[in-house]
Every structure is written in structure tokens, then in C-alpha cells.
C-alpha positions in Angstrom: -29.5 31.5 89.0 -33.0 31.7 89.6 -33.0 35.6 89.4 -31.0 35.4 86.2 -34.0 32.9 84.9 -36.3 35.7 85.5 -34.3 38.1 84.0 -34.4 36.6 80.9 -37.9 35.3 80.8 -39.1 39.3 81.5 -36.7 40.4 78.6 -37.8 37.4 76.2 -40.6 39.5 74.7 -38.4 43.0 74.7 -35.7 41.1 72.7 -38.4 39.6 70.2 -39.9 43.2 69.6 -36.7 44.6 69.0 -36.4 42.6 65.6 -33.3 40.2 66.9 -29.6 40.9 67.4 -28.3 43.9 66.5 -25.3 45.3 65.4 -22.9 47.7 67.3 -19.3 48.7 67.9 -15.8 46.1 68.0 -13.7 49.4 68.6 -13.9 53.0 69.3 -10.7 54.4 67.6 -10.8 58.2 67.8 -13.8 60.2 68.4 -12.8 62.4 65.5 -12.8 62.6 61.8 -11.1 62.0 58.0 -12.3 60.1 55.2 -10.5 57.1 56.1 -10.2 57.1 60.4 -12.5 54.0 60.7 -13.9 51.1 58.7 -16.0 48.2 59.0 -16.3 45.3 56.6 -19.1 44.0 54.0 -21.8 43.5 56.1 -25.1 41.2 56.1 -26.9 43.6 58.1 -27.3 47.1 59.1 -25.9 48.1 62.2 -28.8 49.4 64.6 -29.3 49.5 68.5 -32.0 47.8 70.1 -34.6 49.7 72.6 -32.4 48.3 75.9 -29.2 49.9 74.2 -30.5 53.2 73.7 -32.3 53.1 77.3 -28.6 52.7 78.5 -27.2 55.5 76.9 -27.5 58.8 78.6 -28.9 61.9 77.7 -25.9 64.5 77.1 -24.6 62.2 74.2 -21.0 63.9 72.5 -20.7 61.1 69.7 -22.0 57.4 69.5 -20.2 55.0 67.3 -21.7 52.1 65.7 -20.0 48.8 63.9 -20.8 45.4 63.2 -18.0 43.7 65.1 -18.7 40.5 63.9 -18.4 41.3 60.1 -14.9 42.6 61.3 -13.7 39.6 61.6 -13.8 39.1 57.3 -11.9 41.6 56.5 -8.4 41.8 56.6 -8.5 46.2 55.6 -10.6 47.1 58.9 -8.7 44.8 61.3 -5.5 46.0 59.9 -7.8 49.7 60.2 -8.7 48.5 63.5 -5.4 47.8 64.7 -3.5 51.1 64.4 -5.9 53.0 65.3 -7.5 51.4 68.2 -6.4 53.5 71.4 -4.9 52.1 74.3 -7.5 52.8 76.7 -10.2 50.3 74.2 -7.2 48.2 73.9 -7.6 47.6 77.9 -11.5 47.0 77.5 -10.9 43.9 74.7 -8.8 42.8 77.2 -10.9 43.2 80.2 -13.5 41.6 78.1 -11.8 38.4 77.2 -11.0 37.9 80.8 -14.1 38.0 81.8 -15.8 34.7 80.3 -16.3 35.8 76.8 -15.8 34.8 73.5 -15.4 37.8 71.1 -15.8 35.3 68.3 -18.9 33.9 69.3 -20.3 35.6 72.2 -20.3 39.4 71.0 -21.8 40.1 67.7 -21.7 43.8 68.1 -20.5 46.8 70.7 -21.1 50.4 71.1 -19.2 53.0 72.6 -20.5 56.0 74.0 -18.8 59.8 74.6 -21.3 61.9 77.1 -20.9 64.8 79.2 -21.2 63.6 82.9 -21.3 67.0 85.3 -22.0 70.6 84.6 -18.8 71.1 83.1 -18.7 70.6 79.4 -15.0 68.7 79.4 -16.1 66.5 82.1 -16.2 63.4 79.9 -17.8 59.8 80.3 -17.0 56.5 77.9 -19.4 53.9 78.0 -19.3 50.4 76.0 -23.2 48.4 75.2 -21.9 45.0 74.1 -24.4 42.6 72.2 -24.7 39.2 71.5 -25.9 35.8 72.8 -24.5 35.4 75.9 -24.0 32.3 77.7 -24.9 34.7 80.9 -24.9 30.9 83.6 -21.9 29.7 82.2 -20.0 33.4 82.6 -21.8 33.8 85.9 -20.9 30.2 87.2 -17.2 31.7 86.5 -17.6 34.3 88.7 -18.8 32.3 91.2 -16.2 30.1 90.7 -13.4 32.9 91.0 -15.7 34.1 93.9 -16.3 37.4 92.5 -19.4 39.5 94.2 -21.3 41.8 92.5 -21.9 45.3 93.5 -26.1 45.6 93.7 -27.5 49.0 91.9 -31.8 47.9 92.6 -32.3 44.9 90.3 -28.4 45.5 88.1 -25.4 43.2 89.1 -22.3 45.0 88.6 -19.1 42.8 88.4 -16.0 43.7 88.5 -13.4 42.9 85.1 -10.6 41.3 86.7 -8.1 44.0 87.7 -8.9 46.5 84.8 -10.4 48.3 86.9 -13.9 48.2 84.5 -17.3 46.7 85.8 -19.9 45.3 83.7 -23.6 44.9 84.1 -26.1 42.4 82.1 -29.2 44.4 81.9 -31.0 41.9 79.6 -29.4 38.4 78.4 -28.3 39.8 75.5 -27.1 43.5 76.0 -24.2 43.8 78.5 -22.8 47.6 79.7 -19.6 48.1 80.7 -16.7 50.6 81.4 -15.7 52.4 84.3 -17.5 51.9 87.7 -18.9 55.5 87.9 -19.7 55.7 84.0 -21.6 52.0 84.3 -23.9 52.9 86.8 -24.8 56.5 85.2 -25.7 54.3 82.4 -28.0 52.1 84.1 -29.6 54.9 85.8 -30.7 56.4 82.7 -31.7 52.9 81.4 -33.8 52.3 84.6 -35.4 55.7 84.5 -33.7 57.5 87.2 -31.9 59.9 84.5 -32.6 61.5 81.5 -31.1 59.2 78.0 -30.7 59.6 74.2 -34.2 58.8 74.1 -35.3 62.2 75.1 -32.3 63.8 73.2 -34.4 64.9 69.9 -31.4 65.9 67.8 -29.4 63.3 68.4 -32.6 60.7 67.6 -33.1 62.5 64.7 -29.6 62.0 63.6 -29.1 58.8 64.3 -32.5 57.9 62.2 -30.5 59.6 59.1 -28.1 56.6 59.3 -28.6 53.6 61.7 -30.0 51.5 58.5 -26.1 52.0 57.5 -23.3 48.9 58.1 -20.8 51.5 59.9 -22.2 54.8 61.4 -21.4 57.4 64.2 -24.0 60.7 65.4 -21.8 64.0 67.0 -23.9 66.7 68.9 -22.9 70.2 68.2 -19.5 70.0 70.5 -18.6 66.6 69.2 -18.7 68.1 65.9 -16.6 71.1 66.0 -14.3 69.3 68.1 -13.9 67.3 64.8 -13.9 69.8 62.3 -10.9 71.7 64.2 -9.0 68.7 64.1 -9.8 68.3 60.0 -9.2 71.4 59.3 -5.7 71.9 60.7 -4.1 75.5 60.1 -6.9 76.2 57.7 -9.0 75.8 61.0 -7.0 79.0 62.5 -8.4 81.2 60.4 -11.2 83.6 61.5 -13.7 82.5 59.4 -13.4 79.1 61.0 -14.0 81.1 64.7 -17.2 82.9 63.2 -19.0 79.9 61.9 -18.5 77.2 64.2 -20.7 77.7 67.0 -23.4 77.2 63.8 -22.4 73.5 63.2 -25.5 71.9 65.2 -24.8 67.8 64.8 -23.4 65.8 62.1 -23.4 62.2 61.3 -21.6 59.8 58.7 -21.4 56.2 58.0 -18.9 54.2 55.8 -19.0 50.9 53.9 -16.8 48.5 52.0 -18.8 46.9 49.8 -17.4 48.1 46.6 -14.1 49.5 47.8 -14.0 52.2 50.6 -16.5 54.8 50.7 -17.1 57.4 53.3 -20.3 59.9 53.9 -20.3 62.3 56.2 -23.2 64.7 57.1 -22.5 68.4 58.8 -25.9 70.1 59.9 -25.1 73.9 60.0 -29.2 75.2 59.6 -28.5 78.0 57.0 -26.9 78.1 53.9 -24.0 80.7 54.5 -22.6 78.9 57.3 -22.4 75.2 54.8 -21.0 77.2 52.1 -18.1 79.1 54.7 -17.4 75.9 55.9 -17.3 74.1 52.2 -14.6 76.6 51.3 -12.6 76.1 54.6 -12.4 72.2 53.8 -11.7 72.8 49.9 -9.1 75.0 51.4 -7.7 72.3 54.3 -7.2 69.6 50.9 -5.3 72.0 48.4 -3.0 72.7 51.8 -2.4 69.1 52.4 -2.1 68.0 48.8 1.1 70.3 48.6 2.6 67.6 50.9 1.4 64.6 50.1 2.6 61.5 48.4 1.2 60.2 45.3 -0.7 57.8 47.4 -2.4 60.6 49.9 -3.1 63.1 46.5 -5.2 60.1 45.1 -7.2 59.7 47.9 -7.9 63.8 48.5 -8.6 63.7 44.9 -11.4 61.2 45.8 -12.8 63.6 48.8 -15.5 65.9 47.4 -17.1 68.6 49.5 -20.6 70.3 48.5 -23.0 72.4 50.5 -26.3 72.4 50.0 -30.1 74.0 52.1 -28.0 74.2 55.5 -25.9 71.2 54.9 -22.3 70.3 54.6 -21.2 66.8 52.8 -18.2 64.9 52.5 -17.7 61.8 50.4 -14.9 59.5 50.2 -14.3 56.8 47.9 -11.1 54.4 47.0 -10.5 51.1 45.3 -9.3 48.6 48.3 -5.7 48.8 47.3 -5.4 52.7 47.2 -7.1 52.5 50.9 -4.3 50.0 52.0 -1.8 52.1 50.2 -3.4 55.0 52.5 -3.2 53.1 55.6 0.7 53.3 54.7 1.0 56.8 54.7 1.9 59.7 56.6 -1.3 61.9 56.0 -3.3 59.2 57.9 -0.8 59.0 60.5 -0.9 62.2 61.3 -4.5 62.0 61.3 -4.5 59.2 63.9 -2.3 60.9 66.5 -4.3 64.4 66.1 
């Protein structure tokens, strides 16, 4: 208790210099793209991570997904979003979550969940979630006392373990908690204690994330992430060989969504010169006037509300739709078969 007392007297002036709570992720539902895969509600502020949040994230960064979790809550479009396309895998870190002491309601205002490359292998993968919020960090400790379970010591960290999920979490401040798997926790804290590399030092990926964290909903990709999600977009108009030529050229991308006035969708593709935008322009132009051949009234409304431009090195794709042609869409097969890609 006393330690925790010190904790949070050492991280009182941190958290004021930060600029108060800020806003991350409820749910990471598929690290890859359309104009409708995820959705957050009107917010009252824009979601952004504090300086502990990006500490904890490590270098090698695939994608990072932001959302206000609270302002979830309010809407009945992004839980409804939220709950069919939520995998099973976040499913069991909610749960996990609950179980351990907290109240999602009124404990976590906002959580982030991170993709990063782990080893010297490409496809070896990591998931990470930064939760923040005011915690009530003696009561939930006092619980695990009380259930009489020990933490793991990393130097100054206290890893617990999440019931029998399997997950551990870790406050590193009194109001920014990681958790996730035991080996993908404590990679975390190392780059947040110094002892690894973190986003910090990643340039491109700071420089994306600038572009949008003033935004209610946003997400960053690093090259891989993003033609990872381009292949699935594009479908068969993906297996096409000017697809093959181009993609190695998409460097990082980045979008962010809103629901103030309806639904509306902005996403970012850097590709650094113009011929590889404009290739990539046609290939998506192409991708919509495939799907549109088999789509329902509902679906052809909302690819008639996608537009795709290129412009100095850059690809962009907006979405918009009234609130009932987005829960129309929810409905429909094109966005099931989105999900499940």
C-alpha cells in the first residue's frame, strides 16, 4: 500500500502535464479496413494517448487503434457496431477485465490496443491493451489480496494475473493500466521503462499518428499493416498485377471516423509519389464497380457514398451515411463479408 502511495505521488505531476484523462480504445475489432468496420459515438473530446501510454507501446508498431470507450456507451449504432464485430479473443479481455475489480462503466474511460511485431520474423505478432481511467488502484489491489493473488515483480512493475484468462495486467501509473498476454505485458513495460526501443522513436508512425490523434475515433498502420489492409479491400481486384507492382510503395496510412452528423469515415494511404496513389485510386474505383454488381440497394447506397481521390503521393477515402443507411448497412451482406475477411 505504501509502495502504491508512492507510485502515485511520483506519477501525480506526469498525469497533470499530460493534460488529464485521455481517450483510448473499448474494442479492437479487426485490424483491417472498409468504410464502415469500426465506429465510435459523438464524442466530448478527442481521443489522444497520454506520454505513459505511448512509453508502453513498443517500437515495431503494425497498427494502433484509438476510441473513446466511454462515449461508447451513448450510442446504440457503435455498440450494436461493436458487438458483431468484436473478435473473440477481445471478447476474453472484457471479460478478464471485469473480473478483475473493475468497472467498465466508471473505472475505464478509454483503452488501446496495440499490433507489433515481437521477434525477427515479420508474422510473429504481439497484441497489447493500455487501459485508462481513474482507477480505484487500493480497492482493486485489496481484492487481490483478498483472493490472495501475488504478483509477478518485473524491477518496480506488479504483474497480476486476470483470473484464469490467462492475461496479466500491470498498473504502471494510477491511471494507465497494460494488460494482455504474459509475454506481450512485460515487452510492453520494458519499452516503457527504457530497456527497449517504443513508438516514441518510431518517426513514421509519430508522424502519423500527429495527422489524427486530435480526432474522436482513429487508428495509424505502418507499411505491412497497411497492405495487409488494402489486400483484404481490394478482394479479386487485389489479384491483379498492378496491385503486386505497387504495394511494396504504400509506406503507412491512417484514418479516423466520427458520428457527429451521421457516419463519416477518412482514411489516409501514404504511397510517396504520385503514380503509385493514382494506380492504387484506380484499383479501388475498380474493387467498388465489382462489388456494386452484387450488392443490395442498401450496400449500392453506401459505395455510392465512398469516394476515392489521389493527390501529391496520397491516397483518400471518405465515407459518409445518414445513421439509418449505416444501420441498414450493418444488416447486410457486404459488411458481413467484410467482417469475416
Amino acid at each position: 500500500m505504501l509502495e502504491m502511495a508512492s507510485r502515485q505521488r511520483r506519477y501525480g505531476n506526469r498525469r497533470r502535464a499530460c493534460g488529464g484523462r485521455e481517450k483510448l480504445f473499448k474494442a479492437l475489432m479487426k485490424f483491417s479496413f472498409v468504410p464502415v468496420l469500426l465506429a465510435a459515438a459523438t464524442l466530448a473530446q478527442a481521443a489522444q494517448l497520454s506520454t505513459d501510454a505511448r512509453s508502453a507501446i513498443p517500437h515495431d508498431v503494425q497498427q494502433l487503434v484509438v476510441i473513446d470507450y466511454s462515449a461508447m456507451q451513448n450510442s446504440n449504432a457503435a455498440m450494436q457496431l461493436r458487438d458483431k464485430v468484436m473478435p473473440p479473443e477481445l471478447k476474453q479481455f472484457e471479460t478478464a477485465l471485469l473480473k478483475s475489480g473493475l468497472n467498465d462503466n466508471n473505472d475505464v474511460n478509454t483503452l488501446a490496443f496495440v499490433l507489433f511485431r515481437s521477434g525477427t520474423s515479420s508474422d510473429s505478432l504481439d497484441t497489447v491493451g493500455i487501459a485508462q481511467g481513474q482507477f480505484d488502484t487500493q480497492t482493486i489491489l485489496a481484492n487481490f489480496r483478498k483472493e490472495k493473488i501475488k504478483p509477478t515483480v518485473l524491477r518496480s512493475n506488479h504483474i497480476y494475473p486476470m483470473g484464469r484468462s490467462g492475461m496479466v495486467l500491470c498498473f504502471v501509473d494510477p491511471s494507465t493500466m497494460v494488460f494482455g498476454g504474459n509475454d506481450a505485458v512485460k515487452k510492453a513495460l520494458n519499452a516503457r521503462d527504457g530497456y527497449a526501443p517504443s513508438m516514441l522513436t518510431n518517426s513514421p508512425m509519430m508522424s502519423a499518428m500527429r495527422s489524427v490523434d486530435s480526432e474522436d475515433l482513429w487508428s495509424i498502420l505502418d507499411s505491412q499493416g497497411t497492405q495487409t489492409m488494402m489486400r483484404q479491400v481490394l478482394g479479386q481486384a487485389g489479384s491483379v498485377t498492378n496491385y503486386d507492382t505497387v504495394k511494396k510503395r504504400l509506406q503507412q496510412s491512417w484514418y479516423y471516423m466520427d458520428f457527429e452528423h451521421g457516419v463519416h469515415f477518412n482514411l489516409t494511404i501514404l504511397t510517396g509519389d504520385t503514380f503509385t496513389a493514382a494506380t492504387m485510386s484506380s484499383l479501388l474505383t475498380a474493387a467498388i464497380l465489382v462489388r456494386k454488381m452484387s450488392s443490395s440497394a442498401a450496400e449500392k447506397a453506401a459505395l455510392n457514398d465512398t469516394t476515392v481521390t489521389s493527390s501529391s503521393g496520397q491516397l483518400a477515402i471518405n465515407f459518409a451515411a445518414s445513421d439509418t443507411e449505416f444501420m441498414s448497412l450493418l444488416q447486410s451482406p457486404l459488411f458481413k463479408d467484410v467482417v469475416h475477411n
